[in-house]
C-alpha positions in Angstrom: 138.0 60.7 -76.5 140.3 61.2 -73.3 137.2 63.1 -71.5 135.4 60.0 -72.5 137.2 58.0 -71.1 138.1 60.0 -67.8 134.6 60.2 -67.3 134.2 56.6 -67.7 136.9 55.6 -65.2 135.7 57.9 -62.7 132.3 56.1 -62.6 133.8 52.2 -62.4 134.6 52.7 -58.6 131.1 53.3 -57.8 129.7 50.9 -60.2 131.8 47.9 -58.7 130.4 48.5 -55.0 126.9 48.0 -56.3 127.5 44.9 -58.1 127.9 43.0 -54.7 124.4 41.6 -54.9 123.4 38.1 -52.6 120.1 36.0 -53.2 118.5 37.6 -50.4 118.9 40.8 -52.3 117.6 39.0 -55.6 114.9 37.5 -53.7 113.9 40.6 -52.4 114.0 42.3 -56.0 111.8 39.4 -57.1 109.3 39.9 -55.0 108.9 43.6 -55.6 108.9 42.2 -59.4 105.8 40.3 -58.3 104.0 43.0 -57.4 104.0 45.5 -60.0 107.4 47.4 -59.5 108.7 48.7 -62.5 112.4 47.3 -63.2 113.6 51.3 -62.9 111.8 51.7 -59.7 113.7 48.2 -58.5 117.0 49.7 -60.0 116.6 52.8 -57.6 115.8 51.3 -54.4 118.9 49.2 -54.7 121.6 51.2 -56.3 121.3 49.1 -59.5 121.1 49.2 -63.3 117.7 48.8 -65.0 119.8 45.9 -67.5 120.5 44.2 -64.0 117.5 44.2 -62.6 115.8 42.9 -66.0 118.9 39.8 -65.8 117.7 39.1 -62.2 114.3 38.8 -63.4 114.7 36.9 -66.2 116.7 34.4 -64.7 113.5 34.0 -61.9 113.2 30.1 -62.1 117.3 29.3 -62.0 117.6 31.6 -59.1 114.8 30.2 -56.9 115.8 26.6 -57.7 119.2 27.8 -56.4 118.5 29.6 -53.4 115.4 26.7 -52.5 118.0 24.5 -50.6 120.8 26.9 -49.8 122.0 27.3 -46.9 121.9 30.7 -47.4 118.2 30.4 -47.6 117.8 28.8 -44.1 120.2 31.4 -42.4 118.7 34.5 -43.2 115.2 33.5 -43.3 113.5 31.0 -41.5 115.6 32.1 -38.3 114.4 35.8 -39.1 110.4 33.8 -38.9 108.7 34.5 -35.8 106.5 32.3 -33.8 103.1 32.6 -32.0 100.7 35.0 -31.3 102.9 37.8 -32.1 103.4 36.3 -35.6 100.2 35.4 -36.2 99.2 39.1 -35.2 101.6 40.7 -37.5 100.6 38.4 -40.7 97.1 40.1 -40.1 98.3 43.5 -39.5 100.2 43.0 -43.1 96.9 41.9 -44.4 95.1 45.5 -43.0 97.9 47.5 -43.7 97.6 46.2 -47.4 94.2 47.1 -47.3 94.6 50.5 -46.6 97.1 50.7 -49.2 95.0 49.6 -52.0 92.2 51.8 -51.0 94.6 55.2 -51.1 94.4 55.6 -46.8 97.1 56.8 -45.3 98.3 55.8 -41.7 100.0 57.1 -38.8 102.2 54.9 -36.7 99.8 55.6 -34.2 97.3 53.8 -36.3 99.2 51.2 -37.1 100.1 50.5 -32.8 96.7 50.7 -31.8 95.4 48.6 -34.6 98.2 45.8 -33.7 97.4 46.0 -30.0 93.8 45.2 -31.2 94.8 42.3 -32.8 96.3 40.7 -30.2 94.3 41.2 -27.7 91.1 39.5 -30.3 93.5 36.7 -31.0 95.1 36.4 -27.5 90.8 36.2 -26.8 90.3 33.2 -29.2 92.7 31.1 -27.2 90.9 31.0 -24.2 92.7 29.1 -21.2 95.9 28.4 -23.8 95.9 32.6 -23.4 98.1 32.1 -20.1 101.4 30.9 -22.0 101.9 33.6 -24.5 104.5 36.1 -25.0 103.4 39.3 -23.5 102.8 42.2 -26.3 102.6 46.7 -25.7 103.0 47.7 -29.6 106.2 50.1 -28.3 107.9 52.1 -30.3 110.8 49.8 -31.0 108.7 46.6 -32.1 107.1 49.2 -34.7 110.6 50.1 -36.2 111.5 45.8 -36.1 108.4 45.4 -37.6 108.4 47.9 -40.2 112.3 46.4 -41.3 110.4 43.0 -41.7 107.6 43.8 -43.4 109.2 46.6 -46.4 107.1 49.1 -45.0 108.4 51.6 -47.5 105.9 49.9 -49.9 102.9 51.7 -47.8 102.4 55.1 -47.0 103.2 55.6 -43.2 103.0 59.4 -42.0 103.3 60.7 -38.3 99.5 62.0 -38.5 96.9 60.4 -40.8 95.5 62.8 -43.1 92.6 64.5 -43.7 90.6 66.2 -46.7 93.2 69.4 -47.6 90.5 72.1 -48.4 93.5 74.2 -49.2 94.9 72.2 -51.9 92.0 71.8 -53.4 91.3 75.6 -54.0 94.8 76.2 -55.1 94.1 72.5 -57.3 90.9 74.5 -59.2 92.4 77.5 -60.3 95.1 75.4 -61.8 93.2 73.2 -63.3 90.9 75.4 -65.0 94.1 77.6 -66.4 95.3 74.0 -67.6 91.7 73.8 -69.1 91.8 77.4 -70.8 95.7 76.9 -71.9 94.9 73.3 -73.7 91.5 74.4 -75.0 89.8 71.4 -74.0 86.7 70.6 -74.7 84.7 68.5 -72.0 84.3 65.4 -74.7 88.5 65.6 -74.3 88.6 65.6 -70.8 88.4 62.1 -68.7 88.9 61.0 -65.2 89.4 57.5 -63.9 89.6 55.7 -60.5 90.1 52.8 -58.8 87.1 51.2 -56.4 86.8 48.3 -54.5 83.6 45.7 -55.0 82.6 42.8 -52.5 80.7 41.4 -55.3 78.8 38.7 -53.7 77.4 40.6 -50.4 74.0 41.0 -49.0 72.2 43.7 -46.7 73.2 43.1 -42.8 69.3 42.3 -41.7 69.0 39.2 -44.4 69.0 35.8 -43.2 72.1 34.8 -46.0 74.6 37.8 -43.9 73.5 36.7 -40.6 74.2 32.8 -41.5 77.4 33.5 -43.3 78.6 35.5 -39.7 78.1 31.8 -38.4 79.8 29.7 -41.1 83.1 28.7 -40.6 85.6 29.2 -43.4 86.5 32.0 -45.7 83.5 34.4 -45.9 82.0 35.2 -49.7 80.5 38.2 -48.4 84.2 39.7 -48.1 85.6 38.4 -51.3 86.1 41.7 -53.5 87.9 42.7 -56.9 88.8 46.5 -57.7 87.6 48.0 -60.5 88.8 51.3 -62.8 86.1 52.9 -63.5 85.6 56.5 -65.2 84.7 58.2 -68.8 84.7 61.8 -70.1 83.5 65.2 -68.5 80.6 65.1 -71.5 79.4 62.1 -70.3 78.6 60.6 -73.7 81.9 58.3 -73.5 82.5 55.7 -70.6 85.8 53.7 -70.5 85.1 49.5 -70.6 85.6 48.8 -67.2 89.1 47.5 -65.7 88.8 44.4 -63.3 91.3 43.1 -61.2 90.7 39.8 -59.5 92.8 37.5 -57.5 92.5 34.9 -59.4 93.5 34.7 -63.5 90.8 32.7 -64.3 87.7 31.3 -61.6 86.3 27.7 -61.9 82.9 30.1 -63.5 85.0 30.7 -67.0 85.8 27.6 -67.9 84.5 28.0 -71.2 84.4 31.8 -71.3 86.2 33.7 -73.8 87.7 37.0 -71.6 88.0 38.5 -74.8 84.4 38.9 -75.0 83.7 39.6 -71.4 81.9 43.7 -70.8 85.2 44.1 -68.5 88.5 44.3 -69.1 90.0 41.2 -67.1 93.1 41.0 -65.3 95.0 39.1 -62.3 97.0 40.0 -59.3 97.7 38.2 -56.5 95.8 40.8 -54.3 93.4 42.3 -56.1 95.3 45.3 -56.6 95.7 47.6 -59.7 99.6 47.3 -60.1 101.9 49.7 -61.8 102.3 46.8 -64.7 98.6 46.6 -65.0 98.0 50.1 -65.3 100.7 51.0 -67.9 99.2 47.6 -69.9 95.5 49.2 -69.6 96.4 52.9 -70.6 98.4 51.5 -73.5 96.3 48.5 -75.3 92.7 49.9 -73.9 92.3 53.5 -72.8 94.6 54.8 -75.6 92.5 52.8 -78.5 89.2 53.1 -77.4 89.4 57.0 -76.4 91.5 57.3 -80.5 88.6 55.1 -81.9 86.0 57.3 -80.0 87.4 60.9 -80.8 87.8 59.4 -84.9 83.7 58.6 -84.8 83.0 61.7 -83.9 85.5 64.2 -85.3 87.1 65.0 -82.2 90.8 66.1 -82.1 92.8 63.2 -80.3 94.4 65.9 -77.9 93.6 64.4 -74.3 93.8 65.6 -70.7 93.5 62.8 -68.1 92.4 63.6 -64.5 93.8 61.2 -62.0 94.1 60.5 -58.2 97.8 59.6 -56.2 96.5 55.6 -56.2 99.6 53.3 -55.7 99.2 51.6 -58.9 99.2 55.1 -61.1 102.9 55.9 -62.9 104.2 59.5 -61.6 106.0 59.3 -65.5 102.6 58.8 -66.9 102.7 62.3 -68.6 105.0 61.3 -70.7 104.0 57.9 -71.6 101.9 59.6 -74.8 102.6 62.9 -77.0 98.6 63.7 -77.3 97.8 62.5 -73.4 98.2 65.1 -70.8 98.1 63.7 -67.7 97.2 65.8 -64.0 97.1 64.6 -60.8 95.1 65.8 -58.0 97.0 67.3 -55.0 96.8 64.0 -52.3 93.7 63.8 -49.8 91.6 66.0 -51.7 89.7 63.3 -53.9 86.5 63.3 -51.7 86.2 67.2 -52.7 87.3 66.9 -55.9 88.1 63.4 -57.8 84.9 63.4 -60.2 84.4 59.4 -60.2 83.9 60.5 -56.5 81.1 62.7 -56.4 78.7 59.7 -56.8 79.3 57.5 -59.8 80.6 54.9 -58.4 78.1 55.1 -55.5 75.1 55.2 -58.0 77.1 52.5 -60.1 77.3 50.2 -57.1 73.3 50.7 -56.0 72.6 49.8 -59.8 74.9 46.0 -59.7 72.5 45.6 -55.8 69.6 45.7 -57.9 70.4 43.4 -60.8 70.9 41.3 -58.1 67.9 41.7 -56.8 65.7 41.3 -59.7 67.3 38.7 -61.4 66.7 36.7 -57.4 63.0 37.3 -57.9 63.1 35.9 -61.6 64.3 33.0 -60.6 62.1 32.5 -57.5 59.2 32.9 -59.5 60.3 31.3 -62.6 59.2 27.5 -63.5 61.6 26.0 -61.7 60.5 27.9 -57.7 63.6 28.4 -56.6 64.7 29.9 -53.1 67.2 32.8 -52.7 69.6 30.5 -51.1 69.6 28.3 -54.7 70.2 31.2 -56.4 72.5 33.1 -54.3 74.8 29.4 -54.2 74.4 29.7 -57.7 75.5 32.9 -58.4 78.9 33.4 -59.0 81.8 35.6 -61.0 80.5 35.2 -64.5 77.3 36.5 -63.2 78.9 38.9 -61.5 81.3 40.4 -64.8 77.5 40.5 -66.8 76.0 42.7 -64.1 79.4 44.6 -63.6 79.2 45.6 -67.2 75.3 46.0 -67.1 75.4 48.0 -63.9 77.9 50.9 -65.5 76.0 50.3 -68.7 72.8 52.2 -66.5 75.2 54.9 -65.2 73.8 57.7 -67.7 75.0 60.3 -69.4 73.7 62.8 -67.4 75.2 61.4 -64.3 78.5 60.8 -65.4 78.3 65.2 -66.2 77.2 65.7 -63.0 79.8 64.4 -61.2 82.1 67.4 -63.0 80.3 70.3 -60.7 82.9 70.7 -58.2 86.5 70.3 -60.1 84.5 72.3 -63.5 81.2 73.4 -63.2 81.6 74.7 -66.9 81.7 71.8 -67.8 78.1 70.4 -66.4 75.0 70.5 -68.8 71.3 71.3 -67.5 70.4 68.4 -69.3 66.6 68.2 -69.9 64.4 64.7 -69.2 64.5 61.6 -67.4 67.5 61.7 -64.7 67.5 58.6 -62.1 68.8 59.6 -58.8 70.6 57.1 -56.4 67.7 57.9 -54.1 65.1 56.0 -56.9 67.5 53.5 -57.1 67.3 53.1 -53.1 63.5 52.8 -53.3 63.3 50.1 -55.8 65.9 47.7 -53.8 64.0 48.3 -50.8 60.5 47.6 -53.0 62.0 44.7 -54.3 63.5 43.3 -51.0 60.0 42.9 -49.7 59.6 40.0 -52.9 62.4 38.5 -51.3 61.0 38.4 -47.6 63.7 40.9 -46.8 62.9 44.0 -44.2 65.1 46.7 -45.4 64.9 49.8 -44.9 67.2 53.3 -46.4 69.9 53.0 -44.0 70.4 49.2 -44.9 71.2 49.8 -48.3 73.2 52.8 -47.8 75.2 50.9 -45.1 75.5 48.4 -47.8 77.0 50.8 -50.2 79.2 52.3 -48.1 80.5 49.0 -46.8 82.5 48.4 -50.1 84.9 51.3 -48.7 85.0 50.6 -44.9 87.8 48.9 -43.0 88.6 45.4 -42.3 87.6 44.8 -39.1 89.6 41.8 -37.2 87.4 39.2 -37.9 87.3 40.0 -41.4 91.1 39.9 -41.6 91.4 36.4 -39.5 89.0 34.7 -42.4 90.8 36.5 -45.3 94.5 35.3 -44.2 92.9 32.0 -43.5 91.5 31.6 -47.3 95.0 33.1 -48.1 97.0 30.1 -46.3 94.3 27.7 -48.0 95.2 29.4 -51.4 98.9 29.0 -50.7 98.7 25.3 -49.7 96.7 24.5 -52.4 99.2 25.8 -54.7 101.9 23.5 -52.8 100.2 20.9 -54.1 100.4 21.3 -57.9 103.8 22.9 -57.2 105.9 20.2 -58.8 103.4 19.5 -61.6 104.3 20.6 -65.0 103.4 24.3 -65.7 100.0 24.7 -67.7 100.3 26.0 -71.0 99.4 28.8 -72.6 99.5 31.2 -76.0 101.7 34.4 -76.3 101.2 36.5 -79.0 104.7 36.5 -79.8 104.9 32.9 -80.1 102.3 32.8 -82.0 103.7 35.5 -84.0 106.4 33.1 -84.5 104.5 29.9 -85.6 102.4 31.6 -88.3 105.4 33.1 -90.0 107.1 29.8 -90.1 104.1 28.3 -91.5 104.0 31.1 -94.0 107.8 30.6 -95.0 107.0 26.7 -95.1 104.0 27.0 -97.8 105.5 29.8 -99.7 108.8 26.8 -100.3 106.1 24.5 -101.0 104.5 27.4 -103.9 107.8 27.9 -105.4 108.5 24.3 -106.3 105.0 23.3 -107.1 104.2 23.1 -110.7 100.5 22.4 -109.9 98.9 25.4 -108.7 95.6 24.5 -108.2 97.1 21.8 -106.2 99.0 24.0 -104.3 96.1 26.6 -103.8 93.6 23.4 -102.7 96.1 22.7 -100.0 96.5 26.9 -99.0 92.7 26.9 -98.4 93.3 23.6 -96.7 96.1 25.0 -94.1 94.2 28.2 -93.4 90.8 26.3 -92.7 92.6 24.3 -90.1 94.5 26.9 -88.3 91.2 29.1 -87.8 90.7 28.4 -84.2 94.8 29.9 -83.2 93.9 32.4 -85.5 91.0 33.5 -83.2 92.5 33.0 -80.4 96.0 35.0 -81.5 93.4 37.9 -82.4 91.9 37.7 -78.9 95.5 38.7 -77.5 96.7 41.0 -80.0 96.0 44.8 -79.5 93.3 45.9 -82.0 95.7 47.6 -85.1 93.3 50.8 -86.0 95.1 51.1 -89.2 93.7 47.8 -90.3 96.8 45.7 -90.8 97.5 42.2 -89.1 100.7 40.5 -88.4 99.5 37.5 -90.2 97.9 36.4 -93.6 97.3 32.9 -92.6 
């Protein structure tokens, strides 16, 4: 007992200096809340308990109420605001530097100078003869390290040179791997691979007349609105994941009416379209877990698993340990273009495949009843459309593709499957056919530069339009800020009201004497509540054992 409590009294000094924490700080921890940091990682980036940081959190609406008209708030943070072009430039650079978070680039602060200078100089451009009368800008060394303090740059990867494909990693990555394989006895129907990839859904070849008009349309650009998907399925090929989609947005004007539930994608928000640490850990727990156990039951498969993934932002580095029959690996960093199997051409082939639903279902409608043009149906087409093709397009990605794809990390692993086997270059050929139905002149290099252009950078103009739709989001939101929060069902309140509407007719069963009153008025109760019952369903993760939390 006296070690005990040596021990403990040795530890209060250190725990009392950490305790000091202002509403900047809380603010701070808040936002990293926001955007997918896990309450540990919060804890150790500011000295602090996990408990604490979980208080903080929970006590989000009190907090911001409190620190909305301190003075607290005005000293610290609208005097640290700056003003101008600079500003301006720096909001976009944010913007890019996000960008090449989400999409696993790293950057040099060389990269990150030269791309701010750029900036500038565009924007300084746009103001014409106003450009005498701003502040003068070189990207030194010290704004950088200003700049980098403002923005929380330890959220993105910054490194003194930006990296390249490490060859050597990768053969030092394949003999491991395969002793991982040998050691595990996997099979290749037990061994999957995921990854992240980014969609513009609503974007067109360059040379068409709706790409070169939307260059000239003021406003926030369609072409550049895009969502990320996790796409991926086992080495075997016979078993592909439902698709993970992360949108800005929880639920666009085209659901109203939609049940997500029921959508070919598994549907989820984030602010930026990015593939949080929160969303992850949700998806490998409530959908990759279940359907790979459901899949490996159907066809007498030991549940024994070996997941293959990248170093993407949003990926756990504790995921090994998150499940007893999940092994998890990660590939060494900058070696995914030789060796991440999603990126040997399935996402490419999956992409070519949503370009020519597109396609085809334009010419339907042009030549349907109704004659429409391709501008009618490219105003009409929006995310709901987009989700059904989504889930068609990887529904086309075959088996024999998704095998393929397994030749450089395992080449035991790859079948020489015999028949029918559509190649991206087919696909090619049959957008371009059916581009000419659409008075389009495309040739190869127009869809290629198409498919590519889903993974290419930001360039300035796109990032002006982006943070200019952001700013329109934001204000928006202003708007409806003091209006009473929507509402909406949790499971565990749900949870809740069925049980005390279970307790309420099991009082009214023990003290009625007519039962087949009482039953008539049972039948009655569960009738009406058949809609929350649906609805609860939707939310609750599937129970493979068969049991519900309610009887109702």
């Amino acid at each position: 007992m006296a070690d005990k409590q040596t021990s403990k009294g040795s530890d209060t000094p250190e725990r009392r200096k950490r305790k000091a924490i202002n509403f900047e700080m809380k603010l701070d921890i808040l936002k990293r809340a926001e955007k997918g940091e896990t309450q540990s990682q919060i804890g150790y980036a500011f000295g602090l308990n996990r408990s604490t940081i979980a208080t903080i959190i929970k006590d989000k609406a009190r907090i911001l109420e409190h620190v909305k008209g301190s003075a607290l708030m005005h000293s610290t943070i609208i005097t640290k605001k700056r003003s101008g072009i600079i500003s301006d430039m720096e909001k976009l650079l944010i913007l890019w530097l996000e960008d090449q978070h989400q999409r696993k680039v790293p950057v040099s602060v060389m990269l990150i100078q030269e791309k701010a200078l750029s900036l500038y100089k565009d924007l300084k451009k746009n103001l014409g003869e106003n450009a005498r009368d701003v502040e003068p800008f070189v990207a030194s060394r010290g704004w950088f390290n200003r700049f980098k303090a403002r923005a929380n740059l330890h959220n993105i990867k910054v490194s003194g040179e930006a990296a390249s494909a490490d060859e050597k990693a990768a053969s030092a990555f394949l003999e491991t791997f395969a002793a991982t394989i040998k050691e595990g006895n996997y099979s290749a129907h037990q061994v999957f691979n995921v990854e992240e990839t980014e969609l513009f859904w609503k974007k067109m070849p360059e040379r068409t007349y709706i790409s070169k008009e939307e260059k000239t349309m003021p406003g926030f650009k369609a072409a550049k609105d895009h969502l990320i998907l996790l796409l991926g399925g086992n080495a075997a090929g016979d078993f592909k994941i439902k698709p993970l989609l992360v949108y800005h947005s929880e639920t666009p004007r085209a659901f109203k009416g939609v049940t997500k539930a029921a959508l070919p994608v598994v549907w989820k928000s984030s602010h930026k379209a990015w593939v949080t640490l929160v969303i992850f850990e949700d998806w490998f727990f409530h959908h990759f877990v279940p359907e790979v156990k459901l899949y490996c039951a159907k066809n007498n498969i030991p549940f024994r698993i070996l997941l293959v993934l990248n170093h993407a932002p949003g990926h756990p580095v504790s995921l090994d340990d998150f499940h007893p029959d999940i092994k998890v690996v990660f590939i060494p960093p900058n070696t995914s273009s030789l060796l991440q199997p999603m990126d040997q051409g399935a996402t490419r082939l999956f992409k070519a495949y949503y370009t020519r639903r597109i396609f085809a279902q334009a010419i339907k409608t042009i030549k349907g009843e109704e004659a429409s043009t391709f501008k009618d149906f490219w105003r009409g087409y929006n995310m709901y459309a987009a989700v059904k093709n989504i889930g068609e397009s990887w529904h086309e990605v075959m088996q024999t593709s998704i095998n393929r794809i397994w030749k450089k990390l395992y080449p035991q692993f790859v079948n020489d499957f015999k028949g029918f086997e559509e190649t991206l270059k087919n696909v090619i050929e049959n957008i371009i056919e059916m581009g000419k139905e659409l008075d389009f002149d495309l040739e190869v290099y127009d869809v290629e530069e198409l498919l590519d252009s889903h993974a290419e950078d930001l360039s300035n103009d796109d990032l002006v339009h982006l943070e200019a739709q952001k700013v329109a989001e934001e204000e928006a939101a202003a708007l409806w800020a003091d209006t009473p929060p929507s509402k909406r069902f949790t499971v565990k309140k749900m949870s809740e009201a069925f049980q005390m509407i279970e307790g309420a007719m099991a009082l009214f069963e023990e003290q009625d004497p007519n039962s087949f009153r009482f039953a008539s008025v049972s039948r009655a109760v569960r009738n009406a509540l058949t809609c929350y019952r649906e609805i609860y369903l939707e939310k609750k993760v599937p129970d493979f054992k068969g049991t519900s939390a309610i009887s109702l």
